[in-house]
MARRONU-486159 format. One record per atom (N, C-alpha, C, O): residue number from 1; residue in three letters; atom name; x, y, z. Coordinates in nm, 2 decimals. Layout:
MARRONU-486159
> NUM_ALA_CA_X_Y_Z
...
END
This chain:
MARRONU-486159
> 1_UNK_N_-0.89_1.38_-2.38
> 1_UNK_CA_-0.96_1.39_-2.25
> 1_UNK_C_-0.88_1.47_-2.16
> 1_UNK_O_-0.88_1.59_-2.18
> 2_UNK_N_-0.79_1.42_-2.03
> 2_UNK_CA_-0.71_1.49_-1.97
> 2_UNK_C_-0.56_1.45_-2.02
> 2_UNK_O_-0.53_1.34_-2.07
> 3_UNK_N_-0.47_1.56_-2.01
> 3_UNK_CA_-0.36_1.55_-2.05
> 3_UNK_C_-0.30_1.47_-1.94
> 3_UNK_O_-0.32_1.49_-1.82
> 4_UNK_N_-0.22_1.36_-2.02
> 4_UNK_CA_-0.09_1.25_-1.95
> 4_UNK_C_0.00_1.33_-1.86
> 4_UNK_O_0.07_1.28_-1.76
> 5_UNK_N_0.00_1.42_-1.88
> 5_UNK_CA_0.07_1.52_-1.77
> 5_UNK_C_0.05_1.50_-1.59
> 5_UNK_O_0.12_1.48_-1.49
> 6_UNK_N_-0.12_1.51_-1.64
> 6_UNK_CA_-0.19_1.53_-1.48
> 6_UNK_C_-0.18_1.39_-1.44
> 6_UNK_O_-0.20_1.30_-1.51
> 7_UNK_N_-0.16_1.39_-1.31
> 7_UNK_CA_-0.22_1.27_-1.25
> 7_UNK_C_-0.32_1.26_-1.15
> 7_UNK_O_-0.34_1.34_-1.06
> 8_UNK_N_-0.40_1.15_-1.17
> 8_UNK_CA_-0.52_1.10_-1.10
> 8_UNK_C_-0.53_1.02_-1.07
> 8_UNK_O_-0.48_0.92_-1.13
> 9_UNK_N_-0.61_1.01_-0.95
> 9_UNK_CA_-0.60_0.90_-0.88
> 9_UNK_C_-0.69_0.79_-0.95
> 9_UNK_O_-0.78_0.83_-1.02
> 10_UNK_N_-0.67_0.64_-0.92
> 10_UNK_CA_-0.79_0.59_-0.97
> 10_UNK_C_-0.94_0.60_-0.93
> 10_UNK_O_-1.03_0.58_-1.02
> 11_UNK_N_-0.97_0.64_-0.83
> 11_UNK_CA_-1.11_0.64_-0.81
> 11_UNK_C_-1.18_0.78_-0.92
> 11_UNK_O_-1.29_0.79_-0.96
> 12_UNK_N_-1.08_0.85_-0.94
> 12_UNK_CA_-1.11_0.96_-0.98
> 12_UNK_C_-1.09_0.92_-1.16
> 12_UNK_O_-1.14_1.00_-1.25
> 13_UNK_N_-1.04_0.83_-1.18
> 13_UNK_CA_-1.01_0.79_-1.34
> 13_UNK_C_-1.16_0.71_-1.40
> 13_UNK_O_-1.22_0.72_-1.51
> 14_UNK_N_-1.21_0.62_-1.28
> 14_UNK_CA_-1.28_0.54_-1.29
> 14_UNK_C_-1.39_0.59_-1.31
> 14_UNK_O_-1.47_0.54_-1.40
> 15_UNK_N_-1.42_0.72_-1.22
> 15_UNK_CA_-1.53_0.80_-1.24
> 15_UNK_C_-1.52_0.86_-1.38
> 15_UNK_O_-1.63_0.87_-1.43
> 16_UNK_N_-1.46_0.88_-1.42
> 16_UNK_CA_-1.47_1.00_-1.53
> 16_UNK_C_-1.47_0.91_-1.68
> 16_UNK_O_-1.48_0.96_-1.79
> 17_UNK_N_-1.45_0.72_-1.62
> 17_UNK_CA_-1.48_0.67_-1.77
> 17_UNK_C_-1.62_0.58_-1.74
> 17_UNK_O_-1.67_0.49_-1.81
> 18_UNK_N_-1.70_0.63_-1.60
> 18_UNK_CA_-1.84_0.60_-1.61
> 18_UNK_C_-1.93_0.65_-1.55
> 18_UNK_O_-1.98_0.60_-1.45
> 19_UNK_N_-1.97_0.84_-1.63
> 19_UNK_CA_-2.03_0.93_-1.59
> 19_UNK_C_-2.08_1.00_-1.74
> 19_UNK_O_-2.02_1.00_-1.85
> 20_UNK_N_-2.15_1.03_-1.71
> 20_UNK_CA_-2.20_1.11_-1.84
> 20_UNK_C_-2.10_1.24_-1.87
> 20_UNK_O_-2.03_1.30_-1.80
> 21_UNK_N_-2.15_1.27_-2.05
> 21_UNK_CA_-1.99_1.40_-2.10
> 21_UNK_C_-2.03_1.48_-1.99
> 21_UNK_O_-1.93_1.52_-1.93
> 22_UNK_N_-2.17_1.54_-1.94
> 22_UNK_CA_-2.13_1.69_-1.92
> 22_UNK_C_-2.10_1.68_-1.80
> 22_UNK_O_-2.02_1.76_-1.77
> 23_UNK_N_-2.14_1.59_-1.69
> 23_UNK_CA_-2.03_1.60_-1.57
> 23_UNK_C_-1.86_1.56_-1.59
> 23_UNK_O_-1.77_1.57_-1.51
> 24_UNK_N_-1.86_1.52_-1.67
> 24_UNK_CA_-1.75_1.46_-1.72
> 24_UNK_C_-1.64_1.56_-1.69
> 24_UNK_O_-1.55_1.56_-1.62
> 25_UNK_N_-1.69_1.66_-1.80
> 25_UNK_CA_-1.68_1.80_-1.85
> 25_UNK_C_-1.60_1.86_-1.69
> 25_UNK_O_-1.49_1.88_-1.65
> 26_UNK_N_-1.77_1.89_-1.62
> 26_UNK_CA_-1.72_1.99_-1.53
> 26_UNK_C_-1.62_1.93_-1.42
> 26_UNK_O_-1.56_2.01_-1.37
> 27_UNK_N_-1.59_1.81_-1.39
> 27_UNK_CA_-1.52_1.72_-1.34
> 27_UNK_C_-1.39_1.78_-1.39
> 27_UNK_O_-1.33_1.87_-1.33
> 28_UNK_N_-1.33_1.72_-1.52
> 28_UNK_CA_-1.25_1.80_-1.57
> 28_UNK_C_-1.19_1.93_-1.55
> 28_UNK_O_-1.08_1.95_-1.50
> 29_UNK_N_-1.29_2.03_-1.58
> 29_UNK_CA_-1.27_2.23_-1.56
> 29_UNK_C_-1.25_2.21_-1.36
> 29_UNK_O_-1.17_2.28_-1.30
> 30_UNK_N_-1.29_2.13_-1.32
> 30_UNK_CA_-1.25_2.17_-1.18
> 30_UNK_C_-1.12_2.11_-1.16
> 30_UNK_O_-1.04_2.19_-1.11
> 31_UNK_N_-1.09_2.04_-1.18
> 31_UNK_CA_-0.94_1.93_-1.15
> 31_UNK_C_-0.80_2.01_-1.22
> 31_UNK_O_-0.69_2.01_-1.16
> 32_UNK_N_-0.83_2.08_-1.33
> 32_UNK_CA_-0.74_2.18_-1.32
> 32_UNK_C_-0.72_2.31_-1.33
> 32_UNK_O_-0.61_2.38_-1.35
> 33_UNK_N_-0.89_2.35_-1.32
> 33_UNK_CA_-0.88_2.51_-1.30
> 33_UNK_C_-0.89_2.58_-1.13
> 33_UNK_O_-0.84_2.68_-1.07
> 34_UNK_N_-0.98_2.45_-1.10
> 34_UNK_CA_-1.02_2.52_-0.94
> 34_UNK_C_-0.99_2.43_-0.87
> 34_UNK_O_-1.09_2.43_-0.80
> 35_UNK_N_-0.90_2.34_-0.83
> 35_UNK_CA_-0.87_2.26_-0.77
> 35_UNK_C_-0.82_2.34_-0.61
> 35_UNK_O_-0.78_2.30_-0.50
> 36_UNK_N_-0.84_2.43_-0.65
> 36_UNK_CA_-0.79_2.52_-0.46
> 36_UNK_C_-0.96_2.59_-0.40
> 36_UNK_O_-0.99_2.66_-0.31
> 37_UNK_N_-1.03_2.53_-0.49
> 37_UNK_CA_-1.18_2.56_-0.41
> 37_UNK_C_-1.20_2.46_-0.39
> 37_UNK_O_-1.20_2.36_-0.46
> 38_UNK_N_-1.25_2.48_-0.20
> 38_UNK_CA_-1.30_2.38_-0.12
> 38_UNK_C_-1.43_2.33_-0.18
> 38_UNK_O_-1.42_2.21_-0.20
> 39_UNK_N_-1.50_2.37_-0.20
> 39_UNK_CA_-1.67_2.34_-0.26
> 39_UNK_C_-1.64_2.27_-0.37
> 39_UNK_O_-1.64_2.15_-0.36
> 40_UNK_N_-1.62_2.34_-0.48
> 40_UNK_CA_-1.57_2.25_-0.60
> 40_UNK_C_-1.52_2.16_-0.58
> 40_UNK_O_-1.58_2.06_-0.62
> 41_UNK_N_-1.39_2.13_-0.52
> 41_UNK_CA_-1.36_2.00_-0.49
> 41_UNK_C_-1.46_1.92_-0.42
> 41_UNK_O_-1.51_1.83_-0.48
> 42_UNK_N_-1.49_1.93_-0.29
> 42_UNK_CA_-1.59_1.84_-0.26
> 42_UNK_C_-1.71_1.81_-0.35
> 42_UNK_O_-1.76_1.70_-0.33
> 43_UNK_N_-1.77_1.88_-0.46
> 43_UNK_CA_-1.84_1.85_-0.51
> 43_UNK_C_-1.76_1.71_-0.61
> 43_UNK_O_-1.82_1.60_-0.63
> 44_UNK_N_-1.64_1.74_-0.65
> 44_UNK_CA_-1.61_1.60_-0.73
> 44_UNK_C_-1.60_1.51_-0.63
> 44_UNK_O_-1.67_1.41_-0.66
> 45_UNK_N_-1.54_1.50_-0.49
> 45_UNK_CA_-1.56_1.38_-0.43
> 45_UNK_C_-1.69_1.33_-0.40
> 45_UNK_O_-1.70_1.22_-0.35
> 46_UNK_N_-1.79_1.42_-0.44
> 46_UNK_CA_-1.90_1.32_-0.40
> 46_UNK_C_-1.95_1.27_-0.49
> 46_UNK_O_-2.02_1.17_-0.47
> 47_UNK_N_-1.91_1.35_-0.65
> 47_UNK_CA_-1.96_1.29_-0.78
> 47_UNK_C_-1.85_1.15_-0.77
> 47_UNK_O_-1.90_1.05_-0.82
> 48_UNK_N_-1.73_1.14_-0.73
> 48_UNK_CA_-1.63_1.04_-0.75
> 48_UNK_C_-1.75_0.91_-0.64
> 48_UNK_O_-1.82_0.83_-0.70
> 49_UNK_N_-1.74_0.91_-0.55
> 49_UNK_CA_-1.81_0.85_-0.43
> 49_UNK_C_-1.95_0.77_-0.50
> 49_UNK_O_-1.97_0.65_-0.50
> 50_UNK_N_-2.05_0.87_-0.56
> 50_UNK_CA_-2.19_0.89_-0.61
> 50_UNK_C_-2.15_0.78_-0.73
> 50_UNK_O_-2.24_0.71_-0.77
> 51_UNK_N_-2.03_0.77_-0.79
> 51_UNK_CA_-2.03_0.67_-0.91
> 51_UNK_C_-1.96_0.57_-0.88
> 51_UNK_O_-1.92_0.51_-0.98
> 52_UNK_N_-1.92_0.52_-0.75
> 52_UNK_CA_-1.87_0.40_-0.70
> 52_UNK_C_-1.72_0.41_-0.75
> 52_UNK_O_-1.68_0.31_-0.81
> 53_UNK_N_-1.64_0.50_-0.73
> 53_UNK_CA_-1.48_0.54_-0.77
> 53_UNK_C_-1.43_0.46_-0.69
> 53_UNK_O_-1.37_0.36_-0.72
> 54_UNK_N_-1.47_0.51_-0.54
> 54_UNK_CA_-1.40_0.50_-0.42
> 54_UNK_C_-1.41_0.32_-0.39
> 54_UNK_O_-1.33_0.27_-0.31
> 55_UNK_N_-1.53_0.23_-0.46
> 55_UNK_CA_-1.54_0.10_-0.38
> 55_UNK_C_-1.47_0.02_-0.55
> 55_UNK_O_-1.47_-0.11_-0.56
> 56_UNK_N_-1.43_0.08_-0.64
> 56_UNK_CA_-1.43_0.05_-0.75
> 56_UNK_C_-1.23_0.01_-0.69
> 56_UNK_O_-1.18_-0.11_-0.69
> 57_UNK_N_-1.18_0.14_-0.65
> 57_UNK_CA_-1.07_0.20_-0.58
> 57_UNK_C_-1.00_0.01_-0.51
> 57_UNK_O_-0.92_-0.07_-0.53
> 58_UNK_N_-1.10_0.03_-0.41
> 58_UNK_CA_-1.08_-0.08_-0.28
> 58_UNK_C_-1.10_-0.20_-0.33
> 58_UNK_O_-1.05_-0.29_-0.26
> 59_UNK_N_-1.15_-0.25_-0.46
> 59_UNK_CA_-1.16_-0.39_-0.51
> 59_UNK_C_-1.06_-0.42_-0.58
> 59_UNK_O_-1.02_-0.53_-0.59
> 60_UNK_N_-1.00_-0.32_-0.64
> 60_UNK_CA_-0.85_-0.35_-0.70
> 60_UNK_C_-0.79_-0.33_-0.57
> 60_UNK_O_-0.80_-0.44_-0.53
> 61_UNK_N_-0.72_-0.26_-0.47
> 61_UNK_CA_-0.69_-0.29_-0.41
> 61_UNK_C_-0.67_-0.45_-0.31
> 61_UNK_O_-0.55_-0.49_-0.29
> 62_UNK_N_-0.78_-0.50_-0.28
> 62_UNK_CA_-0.79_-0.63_-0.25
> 62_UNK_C_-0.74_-0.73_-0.33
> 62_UNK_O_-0.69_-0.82_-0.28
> 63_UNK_N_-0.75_-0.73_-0.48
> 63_UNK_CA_-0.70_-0.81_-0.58
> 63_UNK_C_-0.56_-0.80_-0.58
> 63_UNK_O_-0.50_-0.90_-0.57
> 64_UNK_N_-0.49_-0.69_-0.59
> 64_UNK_CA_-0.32_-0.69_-0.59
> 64_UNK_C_-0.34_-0.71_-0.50
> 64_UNK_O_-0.40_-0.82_-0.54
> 65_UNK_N_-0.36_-0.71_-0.33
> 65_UNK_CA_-0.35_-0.71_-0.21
> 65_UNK_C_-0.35_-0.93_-0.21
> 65_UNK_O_-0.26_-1.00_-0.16
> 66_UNK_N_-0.43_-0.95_-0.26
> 66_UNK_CA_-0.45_-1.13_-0.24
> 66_UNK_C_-0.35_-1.20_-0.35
> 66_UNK_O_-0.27_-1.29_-0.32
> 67_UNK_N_-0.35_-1.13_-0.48
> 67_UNK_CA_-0.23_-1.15_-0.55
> 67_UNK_C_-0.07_-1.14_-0.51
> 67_UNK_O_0.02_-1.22_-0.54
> 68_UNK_N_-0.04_-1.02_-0.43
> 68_UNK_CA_0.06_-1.00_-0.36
> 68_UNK_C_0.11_-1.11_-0.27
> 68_UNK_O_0.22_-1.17_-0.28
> 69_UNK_N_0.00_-1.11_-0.16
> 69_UNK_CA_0.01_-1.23_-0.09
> 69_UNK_C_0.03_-1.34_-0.13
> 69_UNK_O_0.13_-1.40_-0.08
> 70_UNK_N_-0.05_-1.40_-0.21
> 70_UNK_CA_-0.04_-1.56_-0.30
> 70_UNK_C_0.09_-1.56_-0.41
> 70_UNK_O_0.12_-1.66_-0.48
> 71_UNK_N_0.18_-1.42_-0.41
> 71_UNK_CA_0.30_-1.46_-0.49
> 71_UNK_C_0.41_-1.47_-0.35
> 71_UNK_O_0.52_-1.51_-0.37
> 72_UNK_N_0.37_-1.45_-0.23
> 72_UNK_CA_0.51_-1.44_-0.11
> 72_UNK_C_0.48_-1.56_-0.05
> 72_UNK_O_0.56_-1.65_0.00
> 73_UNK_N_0.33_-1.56_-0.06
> 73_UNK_CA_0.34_-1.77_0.02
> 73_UNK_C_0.42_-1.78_-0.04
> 73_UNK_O_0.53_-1.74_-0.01
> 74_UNK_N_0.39_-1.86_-0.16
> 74_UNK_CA_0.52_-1.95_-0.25
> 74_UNK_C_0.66_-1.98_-0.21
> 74_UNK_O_0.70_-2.10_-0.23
> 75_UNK_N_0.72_-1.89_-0.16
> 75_UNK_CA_0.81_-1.83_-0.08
> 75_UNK_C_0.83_-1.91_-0.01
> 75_UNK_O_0.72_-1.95_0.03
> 76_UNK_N_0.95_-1.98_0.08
> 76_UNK_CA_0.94_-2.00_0.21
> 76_UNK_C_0.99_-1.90_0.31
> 76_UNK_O_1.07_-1.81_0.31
> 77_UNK_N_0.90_-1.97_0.44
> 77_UNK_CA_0.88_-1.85_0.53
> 77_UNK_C_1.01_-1.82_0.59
> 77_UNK_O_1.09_-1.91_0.63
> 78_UNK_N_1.03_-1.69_0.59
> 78_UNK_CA_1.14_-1.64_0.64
> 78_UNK_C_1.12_-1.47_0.67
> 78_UNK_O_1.03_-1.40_0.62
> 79_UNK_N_1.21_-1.44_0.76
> 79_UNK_CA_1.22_-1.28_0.79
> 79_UNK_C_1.13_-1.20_0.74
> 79_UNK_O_1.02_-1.14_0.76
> 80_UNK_N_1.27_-1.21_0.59
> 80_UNK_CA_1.25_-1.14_0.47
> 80_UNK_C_1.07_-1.14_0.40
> 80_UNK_O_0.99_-1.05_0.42
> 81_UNK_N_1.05_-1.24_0.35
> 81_UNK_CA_0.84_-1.27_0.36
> 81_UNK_C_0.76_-1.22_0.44
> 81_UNK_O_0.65_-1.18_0.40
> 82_UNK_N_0.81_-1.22_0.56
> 82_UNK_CA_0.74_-1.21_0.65
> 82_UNK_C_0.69_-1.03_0.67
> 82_UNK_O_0.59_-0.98_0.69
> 83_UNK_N_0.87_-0.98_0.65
> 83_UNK_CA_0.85_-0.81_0.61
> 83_UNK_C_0.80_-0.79_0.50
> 83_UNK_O_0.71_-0.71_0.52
> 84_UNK_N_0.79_-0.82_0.40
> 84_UNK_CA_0.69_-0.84_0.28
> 84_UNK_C_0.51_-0.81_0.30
> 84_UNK_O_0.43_-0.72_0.27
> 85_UNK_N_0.51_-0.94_0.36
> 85_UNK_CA_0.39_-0.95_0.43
> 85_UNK_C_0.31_-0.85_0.52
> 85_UNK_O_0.19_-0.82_0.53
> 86_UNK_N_0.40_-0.83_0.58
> 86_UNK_CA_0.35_-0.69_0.70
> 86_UNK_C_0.38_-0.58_0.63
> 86_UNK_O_0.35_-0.48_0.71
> 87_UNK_N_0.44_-0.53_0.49
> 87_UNK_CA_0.41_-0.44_0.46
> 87_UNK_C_0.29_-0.43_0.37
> 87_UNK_O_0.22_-0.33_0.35
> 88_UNK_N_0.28_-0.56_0.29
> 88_UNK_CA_0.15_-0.57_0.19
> 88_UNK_C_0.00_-0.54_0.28
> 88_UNK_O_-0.10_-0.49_0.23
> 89_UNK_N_0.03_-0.57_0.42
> 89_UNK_CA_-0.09_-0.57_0.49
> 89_UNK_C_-0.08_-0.42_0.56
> 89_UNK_O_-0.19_-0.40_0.62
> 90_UNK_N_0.00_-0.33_0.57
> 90_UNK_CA_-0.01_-0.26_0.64
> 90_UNK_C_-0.08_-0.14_0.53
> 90_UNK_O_-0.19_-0.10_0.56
> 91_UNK_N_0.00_-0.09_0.41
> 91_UNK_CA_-0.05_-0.04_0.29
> 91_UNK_C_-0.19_-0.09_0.29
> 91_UNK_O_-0.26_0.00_0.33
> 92_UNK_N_-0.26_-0.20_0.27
> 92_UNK_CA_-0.39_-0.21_0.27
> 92_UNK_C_-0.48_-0.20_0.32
> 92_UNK_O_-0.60_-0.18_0.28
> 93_UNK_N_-0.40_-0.22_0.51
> 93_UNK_CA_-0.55_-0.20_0.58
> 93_UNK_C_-0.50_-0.11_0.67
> 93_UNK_O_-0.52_-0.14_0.78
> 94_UNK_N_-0.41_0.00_0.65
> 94_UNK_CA_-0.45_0.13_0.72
> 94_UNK_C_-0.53_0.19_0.73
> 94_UNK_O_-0.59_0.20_0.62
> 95_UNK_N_-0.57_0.26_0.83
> 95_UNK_CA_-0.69_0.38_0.81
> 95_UNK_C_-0.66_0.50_0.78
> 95_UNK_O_-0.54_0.52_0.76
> 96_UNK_N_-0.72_0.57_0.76
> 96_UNK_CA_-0.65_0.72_0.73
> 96_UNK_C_-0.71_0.83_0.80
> 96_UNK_O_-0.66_0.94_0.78
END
């Protein structure tokens, strides 16, 4: 499919193992032929978005995100946890 070379993000992996071959395809020819056309690319973000990549994306995120957390409780509280904590939360619920 794509060479281990490239990398992708997951919303963008997710999409492309539940989409039909021939968008599949063109998904593919754009990611690393035309990846410097604006259109083209938008058009995969919305095929990525249109196949639930992006909320696919955010649900693993919350899972390591609650897992993370439920391995630093354990922990007693200190400083150190505490910086742990405020970075696990900051990574997660930034905006962009």
């Amino acid at each position: 499919m794509i060479s281990k070379r490239k990398k992708l993000t997951l919303p963008l992996i997710y999409t492309l193992n539940n989409i039909d071959k021939k968008t599949r395809r063109e998904i593919i020819y754009i990611v690393k032929n035309n990846n410097n056309d604006k259109e083209k690319v938008n058009w995969v973000i919305n095929k990525v978005n249109e196949a639930g990549g992006i909320e696919y994306a955010k649900t693993k995120m919350n899972e390591y995100k609650k897992e993370a957390l439920d391995i630093l409780y354990s922990f007693p509280e200190s400083p150190i946890r505490k910086g742990l904590e405020d970075l696990v939360l900051y990574v997660t619920d930034r905006k962009y």
